[in-house]
C-alpha positions as CSV (number, residue, x, y, z in Angstrom):
1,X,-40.4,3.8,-11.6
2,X,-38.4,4.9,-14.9
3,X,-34.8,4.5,-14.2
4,X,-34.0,5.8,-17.3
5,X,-35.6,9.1,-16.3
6,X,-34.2,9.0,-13.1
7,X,-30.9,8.8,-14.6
8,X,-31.6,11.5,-17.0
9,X,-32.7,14.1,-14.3
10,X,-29.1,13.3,-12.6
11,X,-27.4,13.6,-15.2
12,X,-28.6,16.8,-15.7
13,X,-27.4,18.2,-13.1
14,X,-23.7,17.3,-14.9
15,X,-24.0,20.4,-16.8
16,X,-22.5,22.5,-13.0
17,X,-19.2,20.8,-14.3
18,X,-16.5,22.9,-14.1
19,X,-12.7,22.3,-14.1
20,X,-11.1,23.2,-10.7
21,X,-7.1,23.6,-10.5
22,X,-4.9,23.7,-7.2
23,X,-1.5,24.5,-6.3
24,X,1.4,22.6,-5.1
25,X,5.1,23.5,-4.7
26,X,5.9,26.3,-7.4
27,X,3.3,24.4,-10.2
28,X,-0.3,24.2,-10.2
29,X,-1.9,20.9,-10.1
30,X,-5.3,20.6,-11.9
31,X,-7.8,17.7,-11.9
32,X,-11.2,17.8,-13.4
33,X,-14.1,17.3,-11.1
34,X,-17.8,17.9,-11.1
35,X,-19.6,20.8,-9.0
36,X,-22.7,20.5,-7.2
37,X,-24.7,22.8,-5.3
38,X,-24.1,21.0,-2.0
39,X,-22.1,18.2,-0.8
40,X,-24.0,16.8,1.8
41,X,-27.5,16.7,0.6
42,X,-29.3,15.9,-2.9
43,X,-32.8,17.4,-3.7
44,X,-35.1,14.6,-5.0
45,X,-36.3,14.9,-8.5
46,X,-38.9,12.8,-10.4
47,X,-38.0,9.8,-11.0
48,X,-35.1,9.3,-8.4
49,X,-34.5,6.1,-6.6
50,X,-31.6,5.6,-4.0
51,X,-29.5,3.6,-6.6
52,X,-29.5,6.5,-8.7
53,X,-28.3,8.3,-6.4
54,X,-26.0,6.1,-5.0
55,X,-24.7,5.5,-8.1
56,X,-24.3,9.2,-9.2
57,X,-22.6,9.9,-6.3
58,X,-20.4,7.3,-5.0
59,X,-20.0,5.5,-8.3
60,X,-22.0,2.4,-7.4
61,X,-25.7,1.2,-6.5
62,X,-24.9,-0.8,-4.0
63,X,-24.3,1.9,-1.3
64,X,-28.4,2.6,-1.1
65,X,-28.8,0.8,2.5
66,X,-26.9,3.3,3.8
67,X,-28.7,6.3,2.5
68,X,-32.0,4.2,3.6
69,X,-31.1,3.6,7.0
70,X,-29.3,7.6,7.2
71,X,-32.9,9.2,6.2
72,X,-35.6,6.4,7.4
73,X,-37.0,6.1,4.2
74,X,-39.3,3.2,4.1
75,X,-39.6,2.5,0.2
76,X,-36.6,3.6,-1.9
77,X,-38.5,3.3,-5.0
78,X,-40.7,6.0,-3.9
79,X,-38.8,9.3,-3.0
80,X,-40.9,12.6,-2.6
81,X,-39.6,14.8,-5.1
82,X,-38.1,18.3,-4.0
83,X,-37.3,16.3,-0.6
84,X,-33.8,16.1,0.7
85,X,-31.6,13.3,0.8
86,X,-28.7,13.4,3.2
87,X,-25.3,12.4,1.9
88,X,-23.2,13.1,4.9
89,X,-22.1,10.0,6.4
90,X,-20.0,9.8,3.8
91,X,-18.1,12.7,5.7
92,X,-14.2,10.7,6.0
93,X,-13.6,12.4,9.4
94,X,-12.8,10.6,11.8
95,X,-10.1,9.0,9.9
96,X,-8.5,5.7,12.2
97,X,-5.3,4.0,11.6
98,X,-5.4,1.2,9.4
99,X,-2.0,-0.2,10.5
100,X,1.4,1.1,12.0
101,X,5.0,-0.7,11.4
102,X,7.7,1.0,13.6
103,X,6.6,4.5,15.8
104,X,4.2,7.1,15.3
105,X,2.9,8.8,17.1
106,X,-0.2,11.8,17.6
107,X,1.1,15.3,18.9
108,X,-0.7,16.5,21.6
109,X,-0.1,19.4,24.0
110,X,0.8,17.8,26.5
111,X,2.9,15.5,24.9
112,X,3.4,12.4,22.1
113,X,1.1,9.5,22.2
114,X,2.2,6.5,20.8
115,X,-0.2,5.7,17.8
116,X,-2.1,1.5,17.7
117,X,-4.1,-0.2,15.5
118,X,-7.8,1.0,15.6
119,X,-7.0,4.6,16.7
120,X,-9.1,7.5,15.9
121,X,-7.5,10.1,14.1
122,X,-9.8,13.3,14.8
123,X,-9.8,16.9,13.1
124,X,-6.8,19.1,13.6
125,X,-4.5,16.3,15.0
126,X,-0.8,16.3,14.1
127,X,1.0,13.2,13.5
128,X,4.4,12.4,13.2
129,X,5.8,9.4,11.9
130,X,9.7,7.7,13.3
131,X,13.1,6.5,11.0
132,X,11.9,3.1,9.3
133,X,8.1,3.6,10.0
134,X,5.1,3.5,8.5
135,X,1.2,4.5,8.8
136,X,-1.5,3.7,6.7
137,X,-4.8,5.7,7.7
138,X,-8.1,4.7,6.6
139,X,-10.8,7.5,6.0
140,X,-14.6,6.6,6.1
141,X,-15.3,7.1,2.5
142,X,-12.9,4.7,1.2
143,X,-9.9,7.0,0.6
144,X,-6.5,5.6,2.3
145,X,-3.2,7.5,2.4
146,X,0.0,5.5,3.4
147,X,2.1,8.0,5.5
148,X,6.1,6.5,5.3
149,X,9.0,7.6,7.5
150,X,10.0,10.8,8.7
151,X,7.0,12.7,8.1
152,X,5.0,15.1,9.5
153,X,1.0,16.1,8.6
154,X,-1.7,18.2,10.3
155,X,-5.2,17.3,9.4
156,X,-7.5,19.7,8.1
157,X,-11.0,20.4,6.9
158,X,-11.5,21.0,3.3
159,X,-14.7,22.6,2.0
160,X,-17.8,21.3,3.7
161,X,-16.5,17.4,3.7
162,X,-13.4,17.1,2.1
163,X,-9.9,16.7,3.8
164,X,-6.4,18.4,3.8
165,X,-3.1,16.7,4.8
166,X,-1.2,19.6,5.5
167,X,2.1,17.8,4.8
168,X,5.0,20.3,6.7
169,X,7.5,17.7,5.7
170,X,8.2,13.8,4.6
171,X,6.1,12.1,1.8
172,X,2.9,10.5,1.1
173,X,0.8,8.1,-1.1
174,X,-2.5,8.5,-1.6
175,X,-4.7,5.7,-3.3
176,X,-8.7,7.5,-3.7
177,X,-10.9,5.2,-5.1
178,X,-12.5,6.3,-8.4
179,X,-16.0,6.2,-7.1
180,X,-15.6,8.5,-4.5
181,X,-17.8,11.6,-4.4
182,X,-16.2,14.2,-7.1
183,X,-16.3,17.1,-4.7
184,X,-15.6,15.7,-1.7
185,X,-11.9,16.9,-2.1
186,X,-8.6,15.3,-1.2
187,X,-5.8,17.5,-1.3
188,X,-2.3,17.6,0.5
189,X,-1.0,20.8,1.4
190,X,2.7,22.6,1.3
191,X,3.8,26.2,2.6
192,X,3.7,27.0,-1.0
193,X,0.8,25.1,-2.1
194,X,-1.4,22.2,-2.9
195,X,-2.1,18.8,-4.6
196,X,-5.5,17.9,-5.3
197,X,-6.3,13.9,-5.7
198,X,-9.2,13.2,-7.8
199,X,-9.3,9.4,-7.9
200,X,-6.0,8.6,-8.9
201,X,-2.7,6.6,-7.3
202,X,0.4,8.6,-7.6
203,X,3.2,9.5,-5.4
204,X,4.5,13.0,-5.0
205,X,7.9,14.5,-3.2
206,X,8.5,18.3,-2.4
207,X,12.1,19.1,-1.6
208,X,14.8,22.2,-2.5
209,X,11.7,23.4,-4.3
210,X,11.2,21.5,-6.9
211,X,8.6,18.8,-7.6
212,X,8.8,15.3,-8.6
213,X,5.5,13.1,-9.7
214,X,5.0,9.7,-10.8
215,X,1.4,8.8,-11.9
216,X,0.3,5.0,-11.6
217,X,-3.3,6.0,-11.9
218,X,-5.0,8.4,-13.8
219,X,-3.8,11.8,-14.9
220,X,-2.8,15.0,-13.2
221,X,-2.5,18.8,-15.7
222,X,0.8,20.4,-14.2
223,X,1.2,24.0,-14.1
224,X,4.5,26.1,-13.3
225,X,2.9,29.6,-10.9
226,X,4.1,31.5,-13.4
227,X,1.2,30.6,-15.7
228,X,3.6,30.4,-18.5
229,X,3.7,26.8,-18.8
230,X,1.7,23.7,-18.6
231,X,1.7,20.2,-19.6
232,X,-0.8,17.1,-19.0
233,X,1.1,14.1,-16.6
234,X,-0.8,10.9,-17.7
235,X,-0.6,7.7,-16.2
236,X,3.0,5.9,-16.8
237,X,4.2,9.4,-17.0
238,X,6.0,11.2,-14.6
239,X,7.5,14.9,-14.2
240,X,9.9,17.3,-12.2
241,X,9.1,20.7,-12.0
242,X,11.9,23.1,-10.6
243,X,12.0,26.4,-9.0
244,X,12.5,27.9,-12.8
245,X,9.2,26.6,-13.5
246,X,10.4,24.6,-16.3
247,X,8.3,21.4,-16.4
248,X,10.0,17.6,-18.0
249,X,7.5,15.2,-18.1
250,X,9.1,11.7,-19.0
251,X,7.8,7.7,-19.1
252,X,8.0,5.7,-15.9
253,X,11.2,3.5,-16.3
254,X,10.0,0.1,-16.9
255,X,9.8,-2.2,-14.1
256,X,12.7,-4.2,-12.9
257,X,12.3,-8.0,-14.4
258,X,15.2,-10.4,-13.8
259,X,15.3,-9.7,-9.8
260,X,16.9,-12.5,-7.0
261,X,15.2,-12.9,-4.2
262,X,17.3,-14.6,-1.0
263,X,16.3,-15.3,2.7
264,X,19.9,-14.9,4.4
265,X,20.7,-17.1,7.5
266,X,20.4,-13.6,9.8
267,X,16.5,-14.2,8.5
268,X,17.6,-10.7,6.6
269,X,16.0,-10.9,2.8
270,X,18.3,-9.5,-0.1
271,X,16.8,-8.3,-3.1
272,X,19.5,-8.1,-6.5
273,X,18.3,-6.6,-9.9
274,X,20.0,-9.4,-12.5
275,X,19.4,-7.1,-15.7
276,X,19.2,-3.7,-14.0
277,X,16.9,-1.1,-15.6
278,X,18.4,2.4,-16.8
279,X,18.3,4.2,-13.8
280,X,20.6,5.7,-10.9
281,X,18.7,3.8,-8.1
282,X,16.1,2.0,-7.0
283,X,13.5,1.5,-4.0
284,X,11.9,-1.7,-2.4
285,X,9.1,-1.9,0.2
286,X,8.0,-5.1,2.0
287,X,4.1,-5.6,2.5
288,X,2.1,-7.8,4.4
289,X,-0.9,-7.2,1.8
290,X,-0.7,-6.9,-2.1
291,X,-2.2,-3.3,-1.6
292,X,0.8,-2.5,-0.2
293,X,-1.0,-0.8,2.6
294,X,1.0,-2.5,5.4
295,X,4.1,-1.7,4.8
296,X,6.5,-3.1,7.1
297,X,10.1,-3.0,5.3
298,X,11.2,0.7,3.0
299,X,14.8,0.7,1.5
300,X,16.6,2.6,-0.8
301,X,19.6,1.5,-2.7
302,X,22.0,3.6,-5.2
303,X,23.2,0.1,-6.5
304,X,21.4,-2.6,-8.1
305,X,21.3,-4.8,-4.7
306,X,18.7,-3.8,-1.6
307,X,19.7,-6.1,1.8
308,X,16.6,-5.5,4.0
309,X,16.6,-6.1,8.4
310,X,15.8,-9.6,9.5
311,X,11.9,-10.5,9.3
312,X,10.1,-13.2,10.7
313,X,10.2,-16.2,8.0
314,X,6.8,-16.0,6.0
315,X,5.3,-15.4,3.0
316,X,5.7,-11.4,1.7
317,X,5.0,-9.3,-0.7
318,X,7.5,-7.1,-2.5
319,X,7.8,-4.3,-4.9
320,X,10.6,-2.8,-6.3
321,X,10.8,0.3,-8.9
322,X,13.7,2.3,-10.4
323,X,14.9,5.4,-10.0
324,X,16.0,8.0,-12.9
325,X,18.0,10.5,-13.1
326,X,15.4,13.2,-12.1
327,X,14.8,11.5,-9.0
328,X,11.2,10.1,-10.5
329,X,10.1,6.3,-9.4
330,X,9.4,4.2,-11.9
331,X,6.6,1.2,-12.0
332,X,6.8,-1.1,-9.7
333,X,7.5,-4.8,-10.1
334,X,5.8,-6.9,-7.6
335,X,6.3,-10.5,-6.4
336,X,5.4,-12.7,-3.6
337,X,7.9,-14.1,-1.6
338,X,8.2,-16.9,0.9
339,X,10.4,-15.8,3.4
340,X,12.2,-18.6,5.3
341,X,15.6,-17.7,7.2
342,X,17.0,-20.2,9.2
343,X,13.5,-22.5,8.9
344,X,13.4,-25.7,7.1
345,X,10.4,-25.5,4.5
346,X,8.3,-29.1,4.7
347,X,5.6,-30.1,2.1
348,X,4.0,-33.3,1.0
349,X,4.1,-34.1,-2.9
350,X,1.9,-37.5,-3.0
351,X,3.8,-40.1,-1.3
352,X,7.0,-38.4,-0.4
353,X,8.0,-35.3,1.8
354,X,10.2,-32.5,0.3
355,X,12.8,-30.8,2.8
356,X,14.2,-27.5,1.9
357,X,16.4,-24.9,3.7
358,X,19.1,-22.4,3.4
359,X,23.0,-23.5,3.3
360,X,25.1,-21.3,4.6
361,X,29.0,-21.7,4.0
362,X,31.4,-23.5,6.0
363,X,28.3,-25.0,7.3
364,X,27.3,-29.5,6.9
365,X,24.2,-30.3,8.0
366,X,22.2,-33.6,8.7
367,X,18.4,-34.7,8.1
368,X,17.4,-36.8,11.1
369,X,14.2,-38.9,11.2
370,X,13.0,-40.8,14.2
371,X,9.8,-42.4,15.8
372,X,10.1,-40.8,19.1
373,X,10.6,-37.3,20.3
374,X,14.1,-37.8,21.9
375,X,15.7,-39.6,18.6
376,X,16.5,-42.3,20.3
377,X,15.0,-44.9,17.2
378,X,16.7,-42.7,14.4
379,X,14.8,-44.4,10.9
380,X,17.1,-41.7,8.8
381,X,20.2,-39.8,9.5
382,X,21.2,-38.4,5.9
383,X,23.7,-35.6,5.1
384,X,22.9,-34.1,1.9
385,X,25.9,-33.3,-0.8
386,X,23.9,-30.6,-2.0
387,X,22.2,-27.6,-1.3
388,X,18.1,-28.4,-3.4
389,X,15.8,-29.7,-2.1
390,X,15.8,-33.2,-0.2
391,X,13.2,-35.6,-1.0
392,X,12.1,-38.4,1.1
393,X,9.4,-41.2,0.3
394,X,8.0,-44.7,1.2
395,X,7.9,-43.7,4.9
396,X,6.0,-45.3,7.5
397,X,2.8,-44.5,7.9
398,X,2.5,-43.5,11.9
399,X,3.9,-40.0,13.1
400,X,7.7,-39.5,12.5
401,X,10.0,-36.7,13.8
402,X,12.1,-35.0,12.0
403,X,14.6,-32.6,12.8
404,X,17.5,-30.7,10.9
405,X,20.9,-30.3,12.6
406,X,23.9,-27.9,11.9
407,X,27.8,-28.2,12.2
408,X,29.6,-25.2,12.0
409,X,33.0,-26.8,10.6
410,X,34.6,-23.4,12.2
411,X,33.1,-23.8,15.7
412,X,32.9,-27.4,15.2
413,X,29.2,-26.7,17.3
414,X,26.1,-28.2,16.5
415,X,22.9,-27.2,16.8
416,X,19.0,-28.0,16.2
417,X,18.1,-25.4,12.9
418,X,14.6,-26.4,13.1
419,X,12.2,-30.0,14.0
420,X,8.8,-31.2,13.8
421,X,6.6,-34.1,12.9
422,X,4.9,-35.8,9.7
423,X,1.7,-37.4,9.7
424,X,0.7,-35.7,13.1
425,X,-2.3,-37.4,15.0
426,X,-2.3,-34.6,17.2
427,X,-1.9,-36.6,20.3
């Protein structure tokens, strides 16, 4: 088969383009997309294979097992021409929930169900999400849309395989991969209107009418209802849009650089901007991924300091953007953080052992080393006159304990901050 005929009949079928706008808040929101005569089927021409078609559609070859397997066709070099090609299971009903931090929950009825892990989100359900939560749902196409707190959506059908988060109050933050299918439509839904996502990352807020956009991916055209005014919002751009209909589009502040990261003795985590950026706030999240789509931590602070709740030591990922005057987020910067709170950090470098821990004030503490578990043969009992790192070396060769030990010169108390073993035999 002739790929490059193949290719040339799809591309063809490019010239249904068209440029589709939609409506959001008091603005219209355009995106520019690609119209074909049905979303759930393609009619075979000469010269199609399934990678073609794969690749027309969903932006990649590599999806032609599954349109093989969906309509049992035993060679996919050969296709029948003027046959039909079924597209649907790329339908992203059901939706399930990727992962949950704090409570959400589904509204039924009868009643709220406490959302888990694994869930599946059906058409028409409701969700709501608690005070410090999060929910990240996964839809079978690929899209993803993070959901944070306080928040409230209904989902909904759009066209013959597209979605709708009818969003009645709260946020969201919608990451559509670029190879998604062009029509398959993502759009989130006001009272007064709608935002259509065409494979881009942004982040939008609706409140006291008036629209705020920051664009991290791609490029949205924004429209006041009026018709009177437009103007294109292009990646590292963002825009406000009031109930006037007068539309400022700015740059994204730049992203915070000099920032301090501390794990308190509470296991709390405090973030300070050194050189603060020019802006009247700012706003750090807390991921267990470096997608960002397990959010577990969401604070805003009006100064240049963010003290998040205690977390369990561990390593973290963290981004933090600012906030200008217009209320529009900035880029983010992002860092990975290890996370100890009251643990003592151990590592081997060659022949020696590095120790490492927080110091609290008003607070001496003691390194301890010993061959048995009760300390009764102590090889090391060492207060350090500083608070870096402790380095050890020429030990013994068998299993050691270690432990470190506290005095609180207030309480005069003292107390085991953490223990364990080098060289383990696992005996």
């Amino acid at each position: 088969m002739n790929k490059r005929k193949s290719w040339s009949s799809l591309k063809a079928k490019s010239l249904l383009q068209r440029f589709s706008g939609v409506v959001f808040g008091s603005v219209f929101l355009l995106t520019w997309g690609l119209s074909y005569a049905s979303d759930t089927h393609h009619q075979v021409m000469p010269g199609d294979t399934l990678w073609d078609i794969s690749e027309y559609y969903y932006g990649t070859p590599d999806e032609w097992p599954t349109l093989q397997q969906l309509n049992a066709i035993a060679d996919p070099f050969k296709l029948q021409p003027d046959t039909m090609v079924d597209l649907s299971d790329f339908d992203p009903f059901p939706l399930s929930v990727l992962f949950r931090s704090g409570e959400a929950w589904l509204i039924e009825e009868g009643g709220e169900t406490l959302l888990e892990n694994g869930d599946i989100i059906e058409l028409g359900s409701i969700i709501e999400t608690g005070v410090g939560s999060a929910l990240t749902l996964q839809m079978r196409d690929g899209a993803r849309a993070v959901v944070p707190s306080n928040s409230r959506i209904v989902l909904k059908r759009e066209g013959e395989r597209g979605v709708t988060f009818q969003l009645e109050h709260g946020e969201i933050e919608s990451y559509v991969p670029a190879n998604r299918m062009l029509r398959r439509a993502y759009n989130i839904e006001t009272n007064t209107g709608v935002l259509g996502v065409r494979g881009t990352h942004f982040r939008a807020s609706y409140a006291d009418e008036t629209l705020i956009t920051s664009v991290y991916e791609g490029s949205v055209a924004a429209q006041n209802r009026m018709g009177t005014s437009e103007a294109s919002v292009s990646e590292g751009e963002g825009a406000r849009i009031d109930e006037t209909g007068s539309i400022q589009v700015v740059r994204l502040l730049r992203q915070p650089e000099d920032v301090d990261i501390t794990s308190l003795s509470n296991e709390a985590i405090q973030i300070d901007v050194l050189s603060p950026v020019q802006g009247q706030a700012y706003r750090a999240q807390i991921a267990s991924d470096p997608n960002f789509l397990t959010i577990i931590r969401d604070q805003r602070s009006q100064g240049s300091q963010i003290q998040f709740e205690p977390l369990s030591p561990g390593f973290y990922h963290l981004r933090i953007a600012a906030i200008d005057e217009f209320g529009i987020e900035g880029d983010s910067a992002i860092f990975v953080i290890h996370h100890r709170g009251n643990r003592v950090s151990v590592k081997q470098e060659e022949s020696a052992w590095i120790f490492e821990w927080l110091h609290r004030a008003q607070m001496t503490y003691r390194l301890q080393l010993a061959t048995d578990r009760e300390f009764m043969k102590v090889l090391l009992d060492y207060e350090p006159q500083n608070n870096g790192p402790l380095k050890v070396s020429h030990l013994p060769g068998h299993e050691i304990f270690w432990r470190v030990v506290s005095l609180d010169e207030r309480t005069d108390m003292t107390v085991v901050l953490d223990t364990g073993t080098l060289n383990d035999t696992g005996q």
